[in-house]
C-alpha positions as CSV (number, residue, x, y, z in Angstrom):
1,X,0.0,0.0,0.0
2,X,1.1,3.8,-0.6
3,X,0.0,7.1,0.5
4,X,-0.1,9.4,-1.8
5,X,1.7,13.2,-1.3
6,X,2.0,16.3,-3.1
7,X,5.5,18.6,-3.1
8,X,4.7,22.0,-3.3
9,X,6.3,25.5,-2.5
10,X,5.6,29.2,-2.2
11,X,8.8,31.3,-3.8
12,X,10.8,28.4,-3.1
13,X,9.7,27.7,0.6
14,X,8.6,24.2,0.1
15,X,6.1,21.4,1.9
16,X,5.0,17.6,1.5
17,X,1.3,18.0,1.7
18,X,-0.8,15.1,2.8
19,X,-4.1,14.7,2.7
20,X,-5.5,12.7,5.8
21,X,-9.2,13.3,5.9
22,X,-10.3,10.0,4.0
23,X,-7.0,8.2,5.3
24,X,-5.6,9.2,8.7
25,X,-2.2,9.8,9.5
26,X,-0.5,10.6,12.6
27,X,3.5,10.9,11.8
28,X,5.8,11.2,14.8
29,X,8.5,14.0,15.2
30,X,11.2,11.5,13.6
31,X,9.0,10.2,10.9
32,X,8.4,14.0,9.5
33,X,12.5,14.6,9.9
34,X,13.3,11.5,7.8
35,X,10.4,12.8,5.1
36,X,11.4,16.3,5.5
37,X,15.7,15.0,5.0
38,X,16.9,16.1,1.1
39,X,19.6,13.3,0.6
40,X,17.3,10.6,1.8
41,X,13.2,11.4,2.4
42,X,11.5,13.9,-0.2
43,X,13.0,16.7,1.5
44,X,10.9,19.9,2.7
45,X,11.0,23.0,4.9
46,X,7.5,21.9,6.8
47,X,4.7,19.2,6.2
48,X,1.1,20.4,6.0
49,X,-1.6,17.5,7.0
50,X,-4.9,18.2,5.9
51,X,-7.3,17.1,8.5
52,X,-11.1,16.6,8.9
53,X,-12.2,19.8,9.8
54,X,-13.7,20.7,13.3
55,X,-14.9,24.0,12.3
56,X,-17.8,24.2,10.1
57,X,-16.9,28.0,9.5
58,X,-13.6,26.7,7.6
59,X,-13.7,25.2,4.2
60,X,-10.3,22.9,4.6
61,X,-8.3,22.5,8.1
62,X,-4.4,21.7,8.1
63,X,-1.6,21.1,10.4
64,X,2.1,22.5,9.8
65,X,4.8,20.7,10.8
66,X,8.6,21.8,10.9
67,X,11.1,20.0,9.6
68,X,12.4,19.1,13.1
69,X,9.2,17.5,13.5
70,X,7.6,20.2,16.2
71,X,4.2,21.5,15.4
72,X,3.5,25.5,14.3
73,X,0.0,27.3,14.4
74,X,0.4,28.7,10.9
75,X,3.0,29.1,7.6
76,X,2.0,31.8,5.6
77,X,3.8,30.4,2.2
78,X,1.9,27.1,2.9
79,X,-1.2,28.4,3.3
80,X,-1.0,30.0,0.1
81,X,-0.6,26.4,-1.7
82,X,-3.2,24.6,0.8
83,X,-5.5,27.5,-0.7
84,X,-4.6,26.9,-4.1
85,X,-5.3,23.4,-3.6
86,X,-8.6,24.2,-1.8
87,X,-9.8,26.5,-4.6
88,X,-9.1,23.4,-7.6
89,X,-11.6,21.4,-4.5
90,X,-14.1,23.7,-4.4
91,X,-14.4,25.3,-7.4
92,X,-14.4,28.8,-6.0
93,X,-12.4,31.7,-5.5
94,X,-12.4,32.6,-1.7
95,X,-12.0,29.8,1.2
96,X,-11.5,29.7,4.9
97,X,-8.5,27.4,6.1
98,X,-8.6,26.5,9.8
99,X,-5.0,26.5,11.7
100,X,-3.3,26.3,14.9
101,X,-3.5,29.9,15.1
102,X,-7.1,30.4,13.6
103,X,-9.3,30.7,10.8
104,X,-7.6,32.4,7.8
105,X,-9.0,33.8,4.6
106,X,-7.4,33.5,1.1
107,X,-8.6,35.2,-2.3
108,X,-7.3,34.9,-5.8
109,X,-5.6,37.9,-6.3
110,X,-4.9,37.8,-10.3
111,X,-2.8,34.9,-11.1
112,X,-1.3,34.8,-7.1
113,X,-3.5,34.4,-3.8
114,X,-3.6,36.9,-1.0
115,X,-3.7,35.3,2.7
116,X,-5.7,37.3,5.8
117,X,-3.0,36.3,8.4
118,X,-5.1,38.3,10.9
119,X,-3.7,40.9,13.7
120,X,-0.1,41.0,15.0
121,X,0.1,40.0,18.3
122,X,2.5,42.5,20.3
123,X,2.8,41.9,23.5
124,X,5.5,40.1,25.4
125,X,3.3,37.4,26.9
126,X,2.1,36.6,22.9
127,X,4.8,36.5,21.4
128,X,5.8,34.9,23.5
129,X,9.2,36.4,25.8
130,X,10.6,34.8,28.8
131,X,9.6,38.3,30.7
132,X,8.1,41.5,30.7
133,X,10.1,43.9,28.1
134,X,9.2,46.5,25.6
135,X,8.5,44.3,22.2
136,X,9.5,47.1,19.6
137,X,13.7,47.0,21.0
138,X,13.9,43.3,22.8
139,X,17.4,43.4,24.7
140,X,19.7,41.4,22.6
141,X,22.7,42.8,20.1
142,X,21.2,44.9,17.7
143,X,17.9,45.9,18.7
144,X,15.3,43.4,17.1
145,X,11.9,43.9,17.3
146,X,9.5,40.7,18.2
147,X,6.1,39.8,16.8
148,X,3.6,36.9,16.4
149,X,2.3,36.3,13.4
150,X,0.9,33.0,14.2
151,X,4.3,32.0,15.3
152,X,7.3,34.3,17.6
153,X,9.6,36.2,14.7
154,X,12.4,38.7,16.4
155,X,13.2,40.9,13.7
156,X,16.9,42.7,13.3
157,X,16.8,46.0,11.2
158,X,20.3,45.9,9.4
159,X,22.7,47.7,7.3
160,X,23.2,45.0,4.3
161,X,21.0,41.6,4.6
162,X,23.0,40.2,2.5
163,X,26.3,40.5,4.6
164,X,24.7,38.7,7.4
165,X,25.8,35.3,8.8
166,X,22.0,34.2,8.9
167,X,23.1,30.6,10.1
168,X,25.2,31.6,12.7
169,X,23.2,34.2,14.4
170,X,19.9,32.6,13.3
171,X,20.3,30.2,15.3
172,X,22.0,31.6,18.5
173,X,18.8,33.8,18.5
174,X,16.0,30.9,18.0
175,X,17.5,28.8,21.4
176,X,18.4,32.5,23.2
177,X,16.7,31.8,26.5
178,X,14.9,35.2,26.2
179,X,12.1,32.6,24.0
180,X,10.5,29.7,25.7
181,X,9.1,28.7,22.3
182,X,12.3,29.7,20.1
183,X,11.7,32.5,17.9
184,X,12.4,32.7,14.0
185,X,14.7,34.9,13.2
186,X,14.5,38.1,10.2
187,X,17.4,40.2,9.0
188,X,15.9,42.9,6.9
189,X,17.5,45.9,5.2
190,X,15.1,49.0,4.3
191,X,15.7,50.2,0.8
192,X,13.1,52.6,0.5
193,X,9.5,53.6,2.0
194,X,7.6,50.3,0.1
195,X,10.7,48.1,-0.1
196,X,12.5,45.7,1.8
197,X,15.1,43.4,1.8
198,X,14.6,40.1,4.1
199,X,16.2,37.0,4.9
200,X,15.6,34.8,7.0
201,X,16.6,31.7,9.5
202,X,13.2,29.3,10.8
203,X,12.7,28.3,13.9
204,X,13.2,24.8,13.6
205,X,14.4,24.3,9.7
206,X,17.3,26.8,9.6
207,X,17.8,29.1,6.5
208,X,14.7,29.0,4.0
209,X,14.1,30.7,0.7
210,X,10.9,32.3,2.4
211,X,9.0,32.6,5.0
212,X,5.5,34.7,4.7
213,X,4.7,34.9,8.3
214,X,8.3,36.0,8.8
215,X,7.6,38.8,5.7
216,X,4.3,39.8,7.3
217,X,6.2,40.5,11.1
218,X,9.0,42.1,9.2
219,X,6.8,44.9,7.9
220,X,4.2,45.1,11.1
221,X,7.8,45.8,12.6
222,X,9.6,48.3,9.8
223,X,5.8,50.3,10.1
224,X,6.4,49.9,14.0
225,X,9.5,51.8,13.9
226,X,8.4,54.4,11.5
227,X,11.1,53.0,8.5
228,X,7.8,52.0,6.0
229,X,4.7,52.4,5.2
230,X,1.7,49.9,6.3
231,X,2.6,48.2,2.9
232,X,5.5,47.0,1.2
233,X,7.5,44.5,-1.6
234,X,9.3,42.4,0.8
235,X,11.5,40.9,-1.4
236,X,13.4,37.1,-0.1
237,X,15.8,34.9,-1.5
238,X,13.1,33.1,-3.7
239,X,11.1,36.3,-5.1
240,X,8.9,38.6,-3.6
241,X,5.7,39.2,-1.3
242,X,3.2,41.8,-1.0
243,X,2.5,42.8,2.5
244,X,-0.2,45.1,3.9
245,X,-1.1,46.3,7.5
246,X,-4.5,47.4,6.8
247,X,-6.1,50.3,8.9
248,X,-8.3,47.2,10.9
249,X,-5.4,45.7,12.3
250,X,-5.2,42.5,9.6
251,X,-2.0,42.0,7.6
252,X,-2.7,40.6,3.7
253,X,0.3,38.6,2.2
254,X,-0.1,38.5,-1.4
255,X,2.3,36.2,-4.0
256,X,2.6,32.8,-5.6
257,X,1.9,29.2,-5.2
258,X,2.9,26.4,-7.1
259,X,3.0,22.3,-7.1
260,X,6.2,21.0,-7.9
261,X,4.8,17.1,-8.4
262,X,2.6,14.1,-7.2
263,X,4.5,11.6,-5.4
264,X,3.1,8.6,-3.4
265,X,5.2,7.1,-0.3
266,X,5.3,3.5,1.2
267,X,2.8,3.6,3.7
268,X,4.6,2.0,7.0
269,X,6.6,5.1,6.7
270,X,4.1,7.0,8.5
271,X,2.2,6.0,11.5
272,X,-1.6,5.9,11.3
273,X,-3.8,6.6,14.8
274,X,-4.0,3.5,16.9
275,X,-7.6,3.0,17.5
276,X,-9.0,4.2,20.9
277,X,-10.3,0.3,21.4
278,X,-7.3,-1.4,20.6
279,X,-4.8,1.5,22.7
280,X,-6.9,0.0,25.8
């Protein structure tokens, strides 16, 4: 027997997508890190399981997964692609998608699909930080700012991105002690009023093409400090994203989606749920 999966990826930030609503699946924290491994599973940045939905508000529910094989409320460049497979479903042009961090909206916004990823949370007990501080300059080396976006995101304001040593201090930052959840990490360079220039290390996956959640708390913090506009290009390693703090709080990411391939998978590679009679 196999399970079928599909490879998909939003400017390059990629995900195995399951779909576990007719045929459930339950993988374990070192089954996702073999599938997620590049020399020897199918090789991702996260893997989204859609589930049967509890929420009759929400057209499709789904579960991210890291790489590292811990769980994440939302992933704003996986969203996009579960929305772009939810549209093909349903035939229709808007759909709610229920995560770990709520109910999101997506649209189709010309040939690319816009995301409602909902208010930025701000205050040190939601992002969350180990105690109480001022969020807009956290006190570490160079004066990030933190946000939730679904997920914590400590964002550094530099001179040059592109000079940065993303691995290195990417990952200091995600285990500094300052985040009981780890944080992902953004360096961003401001190169004018609508444009920025982000990179950025995940909290669990390490360096990553993009990162939308990461693009959306980079401009809630560039607008927090006065260096942007409520909207800007933010342009990453794979290609760019459209980001908008509207006047009612919600932030819209807007850019691509695409499926790479179909693939199917032995099935005894990933658990299935134990039923509740035969676990007693």
């Amino acid at each position: 027997m196999t399970i079928p999966f599909r490879k998909m990826h939003g400017l390059g930030n990629d995900f195995i997508v399951f779909d576990a609503r007719t045929r459930p699946l339950a993988p374990t924290q070192a089954e996702i890190r073999a599938l997620a491994d590049r020399h020897t599973g199918i090789g991702a940045d996260t893997v989204a399981v859609i589930v049967p939905s509890q929420a009759e508000e929400a057209d499709i529910t789904v579960r991210f997964i890291n790489a590292d094989g811990g769980e994440m409320g939302t992933c704003g460049n996986a969203t996009r692609c579960i929305a772009k497979l939810a549209f093909a479903e349903t035939g229709r042009d808007h759909v709610r998608i229920a995560t770990g961090a709520g109910i999101l909206d997506a649209w189709k916004q010309g040939d690319q699909i816009a995301v409602d990823m909902g208010t930025p949370k701000l205050d040190w007990t939601q992002i969350p930080v180990a105690r109480e501080i001022d969020t807009l300059h956290l006190p570490l080396g160079d004066d990030p700012v933190g946000v939730n976006m679904g997920n914590p995101h400590a964002v550094f304001f530099v001179p040059d991105a592109e000079a940065m040593d993303v691995a290195g201090l990417g990952s200091r930052v995600e285990h500094d002690p300052l985040f009981p959840e780890r944080t992902n990490v953004e360096f961003a360079t401001v190169q004018g009023p609508d444009r920025i220039r982000m990179r950025v290390w995940e909290r669990g996956v390490g360096i990553t093409q993009a990162c939308g959640s990461g693009a959306c708390a980079t401009l809630v913090a560039a607008a927090r400090r006065g260096l942007t506009g409520r909207k800007a290009t933010l342009a990453l390693d794979g290609g760019d994203l459209v980001i908008e703090w509207r006047d009612d709080d919600h932030v819209i990411m807007t850019g691509p989606a695409a499926l790479s391939f179909t693939g199917e998978i032995e099935d005894h590679l990933i658990t299935a749920p134990v039923p509740r009679a035969a676990a007693a």
